[in-house]
Backbone bond lengths (Angstrom), bond angles and torsions (degrees), N, CA, C in turn:
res aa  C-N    CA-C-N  psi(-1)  N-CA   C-N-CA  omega(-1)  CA-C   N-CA-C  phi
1 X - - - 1.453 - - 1.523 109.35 -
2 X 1.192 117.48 105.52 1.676 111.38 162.54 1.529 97.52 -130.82
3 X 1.671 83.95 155.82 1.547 106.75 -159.61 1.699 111.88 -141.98
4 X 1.347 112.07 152.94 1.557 121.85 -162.65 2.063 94.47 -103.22
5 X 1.318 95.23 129.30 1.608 101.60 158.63 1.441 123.94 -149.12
6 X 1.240 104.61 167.51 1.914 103.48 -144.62 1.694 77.77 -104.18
7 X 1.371 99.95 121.97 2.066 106.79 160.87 1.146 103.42 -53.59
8 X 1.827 134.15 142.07 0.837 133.31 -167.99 1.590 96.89 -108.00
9 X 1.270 123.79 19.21 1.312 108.85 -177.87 1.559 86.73 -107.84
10 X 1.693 123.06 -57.63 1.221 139.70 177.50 1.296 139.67 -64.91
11 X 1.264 110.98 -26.14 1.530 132.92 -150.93 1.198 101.78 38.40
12 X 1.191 158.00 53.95 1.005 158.13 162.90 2.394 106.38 -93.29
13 X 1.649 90.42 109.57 1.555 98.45 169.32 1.492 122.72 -7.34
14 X 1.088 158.17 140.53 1.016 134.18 153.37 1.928 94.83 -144.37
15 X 1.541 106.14 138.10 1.538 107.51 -174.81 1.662 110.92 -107.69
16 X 0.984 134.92 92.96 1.369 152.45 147.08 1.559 110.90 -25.12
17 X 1.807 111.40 103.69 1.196 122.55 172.60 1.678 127.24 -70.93
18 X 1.135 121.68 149.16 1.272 131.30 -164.70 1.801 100.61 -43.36
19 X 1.069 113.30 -67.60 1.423 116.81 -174.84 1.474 124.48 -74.98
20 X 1.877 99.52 35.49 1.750 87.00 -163.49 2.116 82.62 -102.27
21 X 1.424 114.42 161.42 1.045 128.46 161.25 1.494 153.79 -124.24
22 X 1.137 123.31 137.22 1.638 131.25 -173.62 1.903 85.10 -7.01
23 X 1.214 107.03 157.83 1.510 117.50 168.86 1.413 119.28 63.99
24 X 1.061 122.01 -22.86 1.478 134.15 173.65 1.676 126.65 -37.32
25 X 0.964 129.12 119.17 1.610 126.02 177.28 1.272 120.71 -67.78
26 X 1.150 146.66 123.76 1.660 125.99 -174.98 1.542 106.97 -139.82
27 X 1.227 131.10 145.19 1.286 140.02 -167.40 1.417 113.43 -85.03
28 X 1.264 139.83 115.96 1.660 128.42 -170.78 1.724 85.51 -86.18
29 X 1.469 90.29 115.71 2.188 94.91 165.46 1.583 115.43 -56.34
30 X 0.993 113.05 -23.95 1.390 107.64 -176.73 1.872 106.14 -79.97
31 X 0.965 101.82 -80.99 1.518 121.65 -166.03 1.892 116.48 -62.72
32 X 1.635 85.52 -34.48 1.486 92.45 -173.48 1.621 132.83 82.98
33 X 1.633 96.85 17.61 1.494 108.53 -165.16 2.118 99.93 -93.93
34 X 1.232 88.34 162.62 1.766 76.00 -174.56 1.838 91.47 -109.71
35 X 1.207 82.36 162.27 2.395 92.16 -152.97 1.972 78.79 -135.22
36 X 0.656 94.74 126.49 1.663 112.70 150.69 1.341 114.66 -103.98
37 X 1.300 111.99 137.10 1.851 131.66 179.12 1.739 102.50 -89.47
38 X 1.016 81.92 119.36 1.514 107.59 175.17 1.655 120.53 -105.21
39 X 0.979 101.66 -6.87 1.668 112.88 -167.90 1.285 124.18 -178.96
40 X 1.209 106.25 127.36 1.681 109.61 -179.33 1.544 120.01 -98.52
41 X 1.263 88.40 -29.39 2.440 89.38 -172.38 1.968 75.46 -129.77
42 X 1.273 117.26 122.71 1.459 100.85 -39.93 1.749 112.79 -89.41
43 X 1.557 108.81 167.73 1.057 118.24 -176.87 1.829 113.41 -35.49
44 X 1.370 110.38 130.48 1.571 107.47 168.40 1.729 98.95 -159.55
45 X 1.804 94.53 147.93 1.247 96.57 168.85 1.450 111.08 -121.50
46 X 1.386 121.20 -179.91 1.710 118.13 153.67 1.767 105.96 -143.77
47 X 1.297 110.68 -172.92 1.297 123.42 -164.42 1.635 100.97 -88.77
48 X 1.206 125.95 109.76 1.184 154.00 -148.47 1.716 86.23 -50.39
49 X 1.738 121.91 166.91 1.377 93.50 152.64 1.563 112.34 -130.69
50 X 1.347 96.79 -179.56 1.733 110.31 -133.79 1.467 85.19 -88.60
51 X 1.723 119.67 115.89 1.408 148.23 164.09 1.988 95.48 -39.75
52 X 1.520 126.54 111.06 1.513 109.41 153.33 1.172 123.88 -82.44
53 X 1.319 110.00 158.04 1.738 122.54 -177.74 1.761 82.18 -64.27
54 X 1.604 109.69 159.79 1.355 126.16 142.47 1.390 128.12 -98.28
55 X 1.315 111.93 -25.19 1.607 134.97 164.07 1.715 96.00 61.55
56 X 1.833 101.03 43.45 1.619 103.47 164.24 1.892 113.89 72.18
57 X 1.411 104.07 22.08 1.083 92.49 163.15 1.616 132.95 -113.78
C-alpha cells in the first residue's frame, strides 16, 4: 500500500512508503516541515509536534 498526502503547511504531494507507520515523523521535501502520520486508510498527516527544551530540569 503506498499512498499520496498533501503537506499541510505546503500542499506539496508527498508519497508514503509501504512500510511507513501510524506515528511516524516524515520530512515534507519541499518545505522541510516535519508531518507526523496519523492515518493510513485513509492516508493523513499533521504538523509534527514541537519537542520542548527541558533546559536540565
Amino acid at each position: 500500500m503506498s499512498a499520496t498526502v498533501a503537506c499541510v503547511e505546503c500542499a506539496a504531494e508527498i508519497e508514503l512508503t509501504e512500510d511507513i507507520e501510524v506515528g511516524e515523523i516524515i520530512v515534507c521535501p519541499d518545505c522541510g516541515v516535519d508531518l507526523e502520520v496519523t492515518g493510513l486508510e485513509p492516508a493523513a498527516v499533521e504538523l509534527a509536534p514541537m519537542e520542548q527544551e527541558d533546559w536540565g530540569e
